[in-house]
VOGU-3710 file (C-alpha; in Angstrom, 3 decimals, decimal comma):
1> xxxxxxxxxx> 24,749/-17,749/-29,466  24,779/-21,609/-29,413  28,022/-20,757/-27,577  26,696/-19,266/-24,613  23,432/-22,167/-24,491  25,904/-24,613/-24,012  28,185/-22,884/-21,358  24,610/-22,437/-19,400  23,815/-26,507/-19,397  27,501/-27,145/-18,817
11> xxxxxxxxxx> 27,034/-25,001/-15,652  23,712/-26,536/-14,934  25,286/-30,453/-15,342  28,218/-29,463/-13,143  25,808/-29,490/-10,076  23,851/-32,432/-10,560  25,711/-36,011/-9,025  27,719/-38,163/-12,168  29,961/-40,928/-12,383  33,624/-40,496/-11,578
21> xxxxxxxxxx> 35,742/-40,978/-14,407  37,723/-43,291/-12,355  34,362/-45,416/-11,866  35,512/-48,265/-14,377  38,659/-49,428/-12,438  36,700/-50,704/-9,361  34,859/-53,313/-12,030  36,410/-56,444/-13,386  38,505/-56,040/-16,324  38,370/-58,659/-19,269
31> xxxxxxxxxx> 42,259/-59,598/-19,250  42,888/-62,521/-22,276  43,823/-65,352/-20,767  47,031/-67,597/-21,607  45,179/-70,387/-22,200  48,451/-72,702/-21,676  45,758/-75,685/-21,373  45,569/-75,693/-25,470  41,733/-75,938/-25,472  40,601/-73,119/-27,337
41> xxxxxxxxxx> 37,678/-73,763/-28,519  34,896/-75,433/-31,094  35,162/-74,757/-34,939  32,255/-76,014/-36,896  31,838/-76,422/-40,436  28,800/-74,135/-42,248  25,504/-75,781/-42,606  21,871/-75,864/-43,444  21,128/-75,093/-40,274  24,644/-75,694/-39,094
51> xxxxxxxxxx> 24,126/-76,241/-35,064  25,309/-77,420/-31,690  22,644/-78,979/-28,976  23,942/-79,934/-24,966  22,042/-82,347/-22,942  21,611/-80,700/-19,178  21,005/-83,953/-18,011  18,032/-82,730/-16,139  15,405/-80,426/-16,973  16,614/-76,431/-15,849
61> xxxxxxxxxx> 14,897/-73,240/-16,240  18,150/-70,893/-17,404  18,556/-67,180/-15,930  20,330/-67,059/-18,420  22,987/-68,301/-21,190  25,818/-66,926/-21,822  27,961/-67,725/-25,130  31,696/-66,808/-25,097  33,867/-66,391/-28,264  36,679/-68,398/-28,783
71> xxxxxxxxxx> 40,182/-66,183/-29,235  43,602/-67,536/-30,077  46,436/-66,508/-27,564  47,514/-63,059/-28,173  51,380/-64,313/-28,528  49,680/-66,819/-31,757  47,572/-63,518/-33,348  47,556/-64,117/-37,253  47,475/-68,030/-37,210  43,968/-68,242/-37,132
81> xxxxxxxxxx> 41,147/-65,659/-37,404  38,245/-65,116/-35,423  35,096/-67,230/-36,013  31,794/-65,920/-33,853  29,712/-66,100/-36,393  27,615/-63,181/-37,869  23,819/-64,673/-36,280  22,514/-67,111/-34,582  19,403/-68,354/-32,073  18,924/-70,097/-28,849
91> xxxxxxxxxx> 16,138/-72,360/-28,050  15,570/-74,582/-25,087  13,046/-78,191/-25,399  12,145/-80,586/-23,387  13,396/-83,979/-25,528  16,413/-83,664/-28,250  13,324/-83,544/-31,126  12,898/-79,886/-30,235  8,984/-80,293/-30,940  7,582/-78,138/-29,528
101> xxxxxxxxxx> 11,092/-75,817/-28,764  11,220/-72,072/-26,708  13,247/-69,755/-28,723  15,107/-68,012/-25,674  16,928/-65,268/-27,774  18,159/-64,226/-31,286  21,460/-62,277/-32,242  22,891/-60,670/-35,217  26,046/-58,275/-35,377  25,296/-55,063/-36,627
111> xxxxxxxxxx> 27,700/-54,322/-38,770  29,731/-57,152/-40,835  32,884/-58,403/-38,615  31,551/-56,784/-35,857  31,392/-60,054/-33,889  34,881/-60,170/-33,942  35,320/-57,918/-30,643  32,507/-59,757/-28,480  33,538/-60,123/-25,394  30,338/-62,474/-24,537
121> xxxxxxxxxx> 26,508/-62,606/-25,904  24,208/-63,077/-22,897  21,008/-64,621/-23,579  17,595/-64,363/-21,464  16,295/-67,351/-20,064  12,417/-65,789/-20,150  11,623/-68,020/-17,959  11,630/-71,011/-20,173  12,462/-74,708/-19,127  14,027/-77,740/-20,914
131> xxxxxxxxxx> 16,759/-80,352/-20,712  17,972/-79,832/-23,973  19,604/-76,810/-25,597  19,907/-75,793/-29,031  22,002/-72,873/-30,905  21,255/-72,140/-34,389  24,431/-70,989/-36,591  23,444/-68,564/-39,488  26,428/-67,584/-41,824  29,928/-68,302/-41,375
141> xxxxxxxxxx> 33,441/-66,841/-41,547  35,961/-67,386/-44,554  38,918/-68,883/-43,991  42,392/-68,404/-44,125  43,793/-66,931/-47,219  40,043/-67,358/-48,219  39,884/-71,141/-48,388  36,874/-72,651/-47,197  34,355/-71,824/-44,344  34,033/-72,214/-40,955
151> xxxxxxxxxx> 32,506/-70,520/-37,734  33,818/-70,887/-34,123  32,667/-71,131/-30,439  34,366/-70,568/-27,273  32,223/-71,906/-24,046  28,616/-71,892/-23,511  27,343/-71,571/-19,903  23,649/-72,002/-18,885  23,471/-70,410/-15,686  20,717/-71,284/-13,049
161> xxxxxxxxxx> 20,790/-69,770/-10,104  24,619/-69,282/-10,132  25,769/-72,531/-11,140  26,642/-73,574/-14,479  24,816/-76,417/-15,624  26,112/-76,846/-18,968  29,711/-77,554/-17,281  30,925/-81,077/-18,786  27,775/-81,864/-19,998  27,958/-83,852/-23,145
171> xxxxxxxxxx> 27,405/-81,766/-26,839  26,241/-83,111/-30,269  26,506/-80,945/-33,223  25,865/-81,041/-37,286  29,279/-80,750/-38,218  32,950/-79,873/-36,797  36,710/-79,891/-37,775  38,213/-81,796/-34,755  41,793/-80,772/-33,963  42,391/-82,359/-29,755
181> xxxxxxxxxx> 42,932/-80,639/-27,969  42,704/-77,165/-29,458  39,394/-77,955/-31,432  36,773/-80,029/-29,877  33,277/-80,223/-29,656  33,775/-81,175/-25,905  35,432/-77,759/-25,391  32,363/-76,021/-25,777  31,508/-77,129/-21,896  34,846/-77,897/-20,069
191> xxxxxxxxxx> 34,664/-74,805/-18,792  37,752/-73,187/-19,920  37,342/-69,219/-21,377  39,464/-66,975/-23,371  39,611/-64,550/-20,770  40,656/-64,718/-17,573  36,961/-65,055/-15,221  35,926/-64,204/-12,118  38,746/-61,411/-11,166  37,207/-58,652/-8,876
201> xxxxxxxxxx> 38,789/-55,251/-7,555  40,104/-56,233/-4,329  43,868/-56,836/-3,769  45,099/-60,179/-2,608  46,651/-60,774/0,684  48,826/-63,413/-0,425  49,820/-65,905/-3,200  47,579/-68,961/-1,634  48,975/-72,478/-0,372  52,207/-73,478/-0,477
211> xxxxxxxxxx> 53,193/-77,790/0,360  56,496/-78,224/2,027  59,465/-78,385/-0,709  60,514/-81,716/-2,069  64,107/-82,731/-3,714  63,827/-86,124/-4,430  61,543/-86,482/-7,152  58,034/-85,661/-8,721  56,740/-88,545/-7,633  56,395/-88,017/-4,260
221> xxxxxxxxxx> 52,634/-87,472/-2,494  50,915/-84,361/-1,513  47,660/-83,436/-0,507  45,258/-80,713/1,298  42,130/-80,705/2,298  39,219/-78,328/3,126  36,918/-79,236/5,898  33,062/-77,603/5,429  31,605/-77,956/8,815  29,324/-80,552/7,921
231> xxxxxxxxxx> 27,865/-82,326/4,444  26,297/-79,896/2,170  25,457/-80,847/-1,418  27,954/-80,076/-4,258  27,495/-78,490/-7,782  31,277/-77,994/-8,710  34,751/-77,932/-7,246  36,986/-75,364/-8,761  41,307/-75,271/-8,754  42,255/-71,816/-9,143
241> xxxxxxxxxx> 46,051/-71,717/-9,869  48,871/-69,755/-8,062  50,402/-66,891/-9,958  52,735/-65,410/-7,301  53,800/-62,102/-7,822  57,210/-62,782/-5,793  58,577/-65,240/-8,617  58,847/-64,734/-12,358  55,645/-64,483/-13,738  54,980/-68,119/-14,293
251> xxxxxxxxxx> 50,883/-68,580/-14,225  49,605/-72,407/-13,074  53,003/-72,213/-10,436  53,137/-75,500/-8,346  50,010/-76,965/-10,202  50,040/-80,920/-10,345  50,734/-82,928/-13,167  48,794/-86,330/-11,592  46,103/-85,870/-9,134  42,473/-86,652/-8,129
261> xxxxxxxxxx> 39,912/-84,925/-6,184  38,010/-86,706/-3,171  34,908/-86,144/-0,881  35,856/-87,334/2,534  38,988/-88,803/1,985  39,659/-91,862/4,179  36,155/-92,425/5,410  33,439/-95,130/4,565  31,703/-92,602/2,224  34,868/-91,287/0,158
271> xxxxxxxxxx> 34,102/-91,061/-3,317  36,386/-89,975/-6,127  35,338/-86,807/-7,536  38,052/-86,736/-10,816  40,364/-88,447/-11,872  43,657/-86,163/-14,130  44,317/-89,895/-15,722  47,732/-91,838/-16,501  48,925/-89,180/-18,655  50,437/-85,892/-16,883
281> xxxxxxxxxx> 47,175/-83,002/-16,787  47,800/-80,021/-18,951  49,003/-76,960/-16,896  46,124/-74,487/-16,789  48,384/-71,909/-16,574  45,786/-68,941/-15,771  42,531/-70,507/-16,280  40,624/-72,128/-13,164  39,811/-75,723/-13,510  36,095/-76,282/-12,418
291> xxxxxxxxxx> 35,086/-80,134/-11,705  31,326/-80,455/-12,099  30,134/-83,132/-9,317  27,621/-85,472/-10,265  25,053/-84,741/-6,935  25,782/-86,224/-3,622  26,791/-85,000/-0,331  30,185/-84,410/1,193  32,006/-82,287/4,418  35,420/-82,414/3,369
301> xxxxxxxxxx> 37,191/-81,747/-0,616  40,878/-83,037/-0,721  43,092/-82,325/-3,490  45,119/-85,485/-3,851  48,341/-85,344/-5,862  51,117/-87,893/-6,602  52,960/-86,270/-9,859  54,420/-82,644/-8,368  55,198/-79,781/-10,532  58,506/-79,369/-10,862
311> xxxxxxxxxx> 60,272/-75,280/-10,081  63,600/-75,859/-10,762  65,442/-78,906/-9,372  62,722/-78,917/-6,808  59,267/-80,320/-6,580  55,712/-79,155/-5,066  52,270/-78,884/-4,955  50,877/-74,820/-4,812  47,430/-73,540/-5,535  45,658/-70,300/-5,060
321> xxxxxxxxxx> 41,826/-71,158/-4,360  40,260/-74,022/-3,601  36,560/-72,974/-4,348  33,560/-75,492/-3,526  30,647/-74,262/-5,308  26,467/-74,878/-4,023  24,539/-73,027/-6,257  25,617/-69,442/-5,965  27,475/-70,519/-2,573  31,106/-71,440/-2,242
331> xxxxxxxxxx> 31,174/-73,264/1,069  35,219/-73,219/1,089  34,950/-69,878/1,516  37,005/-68,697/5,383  36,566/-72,813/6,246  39,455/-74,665/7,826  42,050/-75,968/5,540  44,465/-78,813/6,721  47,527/-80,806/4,601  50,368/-83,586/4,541
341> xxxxxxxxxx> 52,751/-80,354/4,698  52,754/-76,485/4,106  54,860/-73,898/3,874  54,067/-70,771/6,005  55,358/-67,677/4,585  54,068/-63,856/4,301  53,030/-64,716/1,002  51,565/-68,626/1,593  49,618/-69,960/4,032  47,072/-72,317/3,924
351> xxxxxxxxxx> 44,617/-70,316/5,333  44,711/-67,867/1,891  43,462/-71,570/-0,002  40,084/-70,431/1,168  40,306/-66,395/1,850  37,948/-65,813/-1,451  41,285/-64,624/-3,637  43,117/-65,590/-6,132  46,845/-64,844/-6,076  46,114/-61,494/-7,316
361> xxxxxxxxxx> 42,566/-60,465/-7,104  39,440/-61,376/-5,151  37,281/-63,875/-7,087  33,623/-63,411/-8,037  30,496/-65,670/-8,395  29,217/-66,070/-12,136  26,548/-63,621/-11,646  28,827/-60,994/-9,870  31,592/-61,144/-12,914  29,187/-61,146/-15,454
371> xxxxxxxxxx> 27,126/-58,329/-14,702  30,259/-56,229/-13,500  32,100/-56,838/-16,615  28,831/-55,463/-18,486  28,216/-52,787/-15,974  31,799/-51,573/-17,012  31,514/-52,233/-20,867  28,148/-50,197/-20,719  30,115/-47,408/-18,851  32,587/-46,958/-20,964
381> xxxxxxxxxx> 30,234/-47,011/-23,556  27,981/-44,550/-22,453  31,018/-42,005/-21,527  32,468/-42,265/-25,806  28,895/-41,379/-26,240  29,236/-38,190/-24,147  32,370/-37,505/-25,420  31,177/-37,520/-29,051  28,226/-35,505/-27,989  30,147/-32,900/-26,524
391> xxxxxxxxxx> 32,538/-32,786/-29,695  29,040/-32,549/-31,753  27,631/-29,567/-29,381  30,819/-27,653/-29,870  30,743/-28,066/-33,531  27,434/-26,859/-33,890  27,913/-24,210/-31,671  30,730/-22,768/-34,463  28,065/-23,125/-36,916  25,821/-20,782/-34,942
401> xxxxxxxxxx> 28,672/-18,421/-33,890  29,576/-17,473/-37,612  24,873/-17,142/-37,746  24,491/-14,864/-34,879  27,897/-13,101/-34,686  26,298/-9,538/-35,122  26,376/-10,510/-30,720  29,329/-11,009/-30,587  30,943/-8,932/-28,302  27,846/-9,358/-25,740
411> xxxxxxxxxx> 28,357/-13,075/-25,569  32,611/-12,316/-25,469  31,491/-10,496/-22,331  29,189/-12,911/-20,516  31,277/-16,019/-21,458  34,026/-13,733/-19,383  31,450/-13,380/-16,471  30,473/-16,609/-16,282  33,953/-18,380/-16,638  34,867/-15,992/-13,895
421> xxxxxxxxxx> 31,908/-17,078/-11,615  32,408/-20,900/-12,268  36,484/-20,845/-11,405  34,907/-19,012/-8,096  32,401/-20,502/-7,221  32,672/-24,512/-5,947  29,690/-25,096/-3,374  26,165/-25,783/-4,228  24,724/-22,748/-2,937  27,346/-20,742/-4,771
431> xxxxxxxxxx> 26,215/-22,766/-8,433  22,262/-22,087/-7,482  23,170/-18,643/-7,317  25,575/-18,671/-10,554  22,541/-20,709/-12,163  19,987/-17,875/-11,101  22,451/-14,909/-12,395  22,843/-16,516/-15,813  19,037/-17,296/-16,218  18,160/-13,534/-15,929
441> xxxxxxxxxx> 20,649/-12,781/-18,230  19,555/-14,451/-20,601  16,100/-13,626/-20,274  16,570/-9,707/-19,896  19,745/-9,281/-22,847  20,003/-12,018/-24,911  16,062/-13,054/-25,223  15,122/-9,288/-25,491  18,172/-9,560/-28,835  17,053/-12,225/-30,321
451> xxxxxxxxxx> 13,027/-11,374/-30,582  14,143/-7,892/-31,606  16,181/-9,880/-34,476  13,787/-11,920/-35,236  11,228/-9,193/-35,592  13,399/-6,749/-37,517  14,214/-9,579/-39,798  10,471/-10,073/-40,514  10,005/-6,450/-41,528  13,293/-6,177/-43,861
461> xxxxxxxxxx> 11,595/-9,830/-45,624  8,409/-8,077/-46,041  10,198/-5,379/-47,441  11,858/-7,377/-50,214  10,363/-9,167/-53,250  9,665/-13,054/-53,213  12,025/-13,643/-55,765  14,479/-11,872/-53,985  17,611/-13,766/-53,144  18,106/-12,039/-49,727
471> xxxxxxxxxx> 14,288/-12,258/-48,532  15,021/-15,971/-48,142  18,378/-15,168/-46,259  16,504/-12,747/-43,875  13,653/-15,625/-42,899  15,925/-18,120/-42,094  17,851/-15,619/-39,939  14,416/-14,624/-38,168  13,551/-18,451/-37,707  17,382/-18,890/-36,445
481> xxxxxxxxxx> 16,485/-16,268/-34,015  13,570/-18,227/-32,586  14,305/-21,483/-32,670  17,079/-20,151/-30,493  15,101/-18,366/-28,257  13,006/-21,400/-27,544  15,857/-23,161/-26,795  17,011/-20,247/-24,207  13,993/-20,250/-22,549  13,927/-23,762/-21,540
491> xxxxxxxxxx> 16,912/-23,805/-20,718  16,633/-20,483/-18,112  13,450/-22,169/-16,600  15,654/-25,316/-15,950  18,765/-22,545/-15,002  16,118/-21,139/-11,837  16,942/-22,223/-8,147  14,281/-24,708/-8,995  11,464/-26,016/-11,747  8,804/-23,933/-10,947
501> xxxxxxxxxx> 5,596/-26,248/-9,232  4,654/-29,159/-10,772  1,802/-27,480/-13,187  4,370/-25,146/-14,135  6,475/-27,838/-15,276  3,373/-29,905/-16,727  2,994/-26,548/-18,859  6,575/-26,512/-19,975  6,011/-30,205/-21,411  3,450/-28,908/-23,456
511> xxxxxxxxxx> 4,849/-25,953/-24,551  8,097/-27,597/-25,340  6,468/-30,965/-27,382  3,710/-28,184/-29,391  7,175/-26,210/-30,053  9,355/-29,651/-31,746  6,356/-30,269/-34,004  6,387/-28,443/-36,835  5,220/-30,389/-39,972  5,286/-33,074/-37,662
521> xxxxxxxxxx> 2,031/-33,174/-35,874  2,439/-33,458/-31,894  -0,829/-33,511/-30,127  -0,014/-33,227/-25,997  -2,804/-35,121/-23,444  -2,743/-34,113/-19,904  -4,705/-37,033/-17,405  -4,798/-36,358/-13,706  -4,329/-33,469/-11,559  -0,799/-32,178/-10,583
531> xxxxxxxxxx> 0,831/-32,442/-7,015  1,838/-30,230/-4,594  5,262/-28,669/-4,373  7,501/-28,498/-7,536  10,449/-30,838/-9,148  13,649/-30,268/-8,507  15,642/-29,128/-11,134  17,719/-32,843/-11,846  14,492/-33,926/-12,447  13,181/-31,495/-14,770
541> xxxxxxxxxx> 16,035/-31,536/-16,625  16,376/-35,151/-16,879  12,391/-35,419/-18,265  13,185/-32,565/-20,656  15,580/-34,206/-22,748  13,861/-37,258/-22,242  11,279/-36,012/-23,893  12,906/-34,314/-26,836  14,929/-37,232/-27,513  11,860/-39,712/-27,487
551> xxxxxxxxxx> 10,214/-37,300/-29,707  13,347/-36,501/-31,752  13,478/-40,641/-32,296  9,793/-40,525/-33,506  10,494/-38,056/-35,759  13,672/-39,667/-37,586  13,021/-43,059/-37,429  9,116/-43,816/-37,111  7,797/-42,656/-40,460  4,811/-41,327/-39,048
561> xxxxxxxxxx> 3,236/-37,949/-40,083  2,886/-37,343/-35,995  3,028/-38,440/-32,421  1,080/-38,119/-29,188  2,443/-37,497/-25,848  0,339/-38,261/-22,986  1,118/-36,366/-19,378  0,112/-38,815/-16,309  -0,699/-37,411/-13,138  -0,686/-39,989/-9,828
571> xxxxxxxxxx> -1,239/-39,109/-6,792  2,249/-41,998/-6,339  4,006/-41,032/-9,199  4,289/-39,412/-12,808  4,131/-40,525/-16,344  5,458/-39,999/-19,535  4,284/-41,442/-23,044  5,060/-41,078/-26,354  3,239/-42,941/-29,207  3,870/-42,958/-32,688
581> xxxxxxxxxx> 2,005/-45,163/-35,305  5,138/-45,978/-37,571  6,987/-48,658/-38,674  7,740/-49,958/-35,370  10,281/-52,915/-34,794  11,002/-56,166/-33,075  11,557/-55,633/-29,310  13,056/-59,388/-28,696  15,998/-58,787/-31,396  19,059/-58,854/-29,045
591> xxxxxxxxxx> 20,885/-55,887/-31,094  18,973/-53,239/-30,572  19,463/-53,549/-26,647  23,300/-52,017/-27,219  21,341/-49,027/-29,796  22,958/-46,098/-28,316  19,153/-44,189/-28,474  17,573/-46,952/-26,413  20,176/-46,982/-23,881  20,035/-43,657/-23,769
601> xxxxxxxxxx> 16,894/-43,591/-22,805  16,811/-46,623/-20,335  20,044/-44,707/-18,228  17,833/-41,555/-17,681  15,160/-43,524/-16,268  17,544/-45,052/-13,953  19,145/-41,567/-12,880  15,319/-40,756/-12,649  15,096/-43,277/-9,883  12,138/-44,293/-12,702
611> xxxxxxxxxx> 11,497/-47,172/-15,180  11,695/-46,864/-18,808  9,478/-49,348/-20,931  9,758/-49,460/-24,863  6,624/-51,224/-26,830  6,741/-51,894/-30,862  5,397/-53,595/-32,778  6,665/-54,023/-36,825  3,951/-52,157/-39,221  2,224/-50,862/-36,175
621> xxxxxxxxxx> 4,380/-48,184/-34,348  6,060/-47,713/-30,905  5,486/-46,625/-27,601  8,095/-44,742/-24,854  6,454/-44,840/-21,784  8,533/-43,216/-18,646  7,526/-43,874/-14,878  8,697/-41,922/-12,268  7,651/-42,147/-8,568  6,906/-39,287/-6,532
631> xxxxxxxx> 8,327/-40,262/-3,577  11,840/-40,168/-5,178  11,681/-36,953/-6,845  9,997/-35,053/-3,053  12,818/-37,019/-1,631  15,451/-35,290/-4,129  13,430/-31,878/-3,744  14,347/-31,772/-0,116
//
């Protein structure tokens, strides 16, 4: 029987809109990076507290802060083990006393280890200012072969308004193991990650400049410029290096060993932006370099070199993306781009130094990467989830074959009629009628067997004596029988061409909440008058299993002898609310946002076209409210 309830949503799902499975691959991808610039990282010794603080030089209101892991090069796994430690807390202040502080957010892995496979924790910024930020360390990581303790940090980036303003900012901390350049507590800011950042979808046209070819030496002088149309002010300048993909893969190709980085070069007002130094600058190999500029104007960024990387007897200067960054603007972006030489190919020009790609990809702001990596993570997320649904729907629906089998051949015969129907039938208007042929089916056959089995089974258990063995059997067969034909019937009123009106389906929501209760008292509250017209049937199925699944939740987790569900009539929209007086919880703790039961929730508010808000409160209990406007679900009627 469970069999056949399933088939009927399966064919009811297969007409409402869902994400291609091939959705993923048009989001950035979190590739590890090389890291060939040896700077992996921070590793701090335990404490009590054990913390780091950065100095913003300024006072900033964070979007938001985002804390990456650090992560040895997968050619050196097994040398060292991962360190994000199991918890810790941001806070933000005003002066490096941190009295009074803003605690911005907390986090705490789950499960032990489970930090271990972060790819990055973002952080809030609730709207909180301060020049000074703190992070709180709470437990550490054993080390190798079990000697000591110690916890590691990749990068942290406070992000306001789409510029990093933690980037080369100075950092204090209470205690670290300092290993240059791998382990550093100035490698917490230099912006360097462990993956590769910023990589979008889009294909890249080319490789990126290319400086004429030079045999007589690295010594010899190179440089290219970008002009932006007049002064703007600067945040950062970022060197994105060439990978070409018509070479061996060699990642940082043609990036300089000496060099500096000017603002109008050769005028009255040139300044000197960095500096690589006497000795020859690490090759970044994959990683972009970002140069934060300390304020000031500027219309034109030159990359200045005078030690060239050497190919094989050969010498030049090559780089992929010369990015000036304003905020959440990179002004390079499609401006003019001149040099002391170039080469001109199919696959480098000096116009690709400023086309917005990389040698391989198209490159992304902070805010674009970041919330496309997460949109993706919570994707694939969310699809295991319906996979190991599905598996658990088919394995209870063998449970309740072997229950019900005295049906069996009728369900044989209309799993054969409706697999025949769905192979033939592809178009919507073809499903509505597939979904309207299945609904009286059910109704007429299988509801008319199941209340005749639940009835007959009453009469054989009144039959028997209470101590009887079998009369106990026979009851739970007869409750089987209903609690399946419950199920059935909401599931044919969703299975109609549509919902019914909207009182009809304010009815249902009654009838299906009274129905979950049980021992578990479920009083329903209906405010406001119902609309016009009815919902379509996306809808109605969507607030269904919303609202077993909030209820469901109260049930398992709250502790509560009951619930109440409020119904909320508008004439602009509908609402949903379910309030338990349990044990509640704490909203603000960071690990309950990836709970697979909230986010389940939150995503059918968003195919809703609604908003989902969760209250709770520790000792005192928890709301689900759901909002839905009206003019979204007429609009999905029509």
């Amino acid at each position: 029987m469970r069999i056949v309830l399933m088939l009927a949503v399966w064919v009811l799902s297969c007409s409402a809109q869902s994400e291609p499975e091939g959705a993923p691959k048009s989001w950035p991808s979190l590739i590890p990076s090389d890291q060939a610039h040896g700077r992996i990282g921070f590793h701090g010794r335990p404490g009590d507290p054990a913390w780091v603080v950065i100095d913003l030089g300024d006072a900033v209101t964070p979007d938001e802060v985002v804390i990456f892991p650090s992560r040895i090069p997968a050619a050196e796994e097994g040398i060292a083990p991962g360190g994000f430690p199991p918890g810790l807390e941001v806070e933000i202040a005003a002066d490096d006393s941190f009295a009074p502080a803003v605690r911005l957010g907390r986090w705490t892995e789950e499960a032990p280890g489970a930090g271990a496979g972060l790819p990055f924790l973002r952080i809030p910024g609730n709207g909180a200012s301060g020049r000074f930020l703190r992070i709180h360390v709470s437990g550490s990581r054993p080390g190798p072969g079990g000697r000591g303790r110690f916890f590691t940090l990749g990068e942290v980036v406070v992000l306001e308004n789409g510029r990093n303003t933690a980037l080369g900012r100075p950092v204090a901390c209470s205690g670290s193991t300092e290993n240059p350049p791998r382990w550093q507590t100035a490698n917490l800011t230099d912006g360097y990650l462990w993956c590769d950042g910023f990589a979008g979808s889009g294909e890249a046209p080319g490789n990126g400049y290319h400086s004429a070819i030079e045999n007589s030496g690295p010594q010899g002088r190179k440089w290219v410029e970008v002009d932006l149309g007049e002064e703007r002010e600067l945040d950062v300048v970022t060197l994105v290096p060439a990978r070409p993909r018509d070479f061996a893969d060699a990642a940082g190709f043609g990036f300089p060993l000496r060099f500096r980085v000017l603002a109008d070069a050769g005028a009255g007002s040139e300044r000197v932006l960095f500096d690589s130094g006497a000795e020859p600058f690490p090759n970044p190999g994959s990683a972009a370099v970002m140069i934060p500029v300390a304020g000031g104007r500027a219309r034109r960024i030159r990359l200045d070199c005078t030690e060239l990387w050497r190919r094989t007897d050969d010498y030049l200067l090559a780089l992929a993306e010369l990015e000036v960054w304003s905020g959440p603007v990179n002004l390079a972006l499609g401006r003019p781009v001149s040099g002391l030489d170039n080469l001109e190919t199919s696959q480098w020009k000096a116009a690709y130094l400023t086309d917005g790609f990389s040698s391989r990809r198209a490159l992304l702001g902070w805010q674009a990467w970041l919330d496309g990596v997460s949109e993706r993570i919570a994707l694939e997320a969310r699809l295991q989830a319906e996979a190991t649904e599905r598996e658990r729907q088919r394995s209870e629906a063998r449970e309740r074959w072997i229950a019900v089998s005295g049906i069996g051949t009728m369900v044989v015969a209309l799993l054969g009629v409706i697999a025949l129907l769905v192979q033939r039938r592809q178009a919507e208007r073809e499903r509505e009628v597939l979904r309207a042929r299945i609904a009286q089916d059910l109704h007429d056959e299988i509801g008319a067997s199941l209340s005749h089995l639940a009835l007959q089974g009453d009469l054989v258990a009144r039959k028997l004596l209470p101590e009887d063995p079998v009369q106990g059997r026979v009851l739970a067969l007869a409750a089987t029988a209903r609690e399946t034909l419950g199920t059935m019937r909401d599931i044919v009123w969703l299975l109609a061409p549509a919902a019914g009106t909207w009182r009809e389906f304010s009815t249902r929501l009654t009838e299906i909440a009274q129905r979950l209760g049980g021992d578990f008292e479920i009083t329903v509250t209906v405010e406001g008058g119902e609309p016009a017209g009815g919902p379509p049937v996306e809808l109605a199925r969507e607030v269904v299993l919303f609202l077993k699944e909030a209820l469901t939740n109260a049930r398992r987790h709250s502790g509560s002898a009951g619930a109440e569900v409020t119904i909320r009539w508008r004439p602009d929209g509908f609402g949903l609310e379910v309030r338990d007086q349990g044990c509640g919880f704490d909203p603000e703790d960071p690990s309950l946002v990836r709970g697979a039961g909230l986010r389940s929730l939150q995503g059918r508010a968003v195919r809703l076209s609604g908003h989902c808000e969760i209250r709770s409160e520790k000792g005192v209990g928890t709301s689900v409210i759901l909002e839905i406007p009206l003019a979204a679900a007429r609009a999905a009627a029509k």
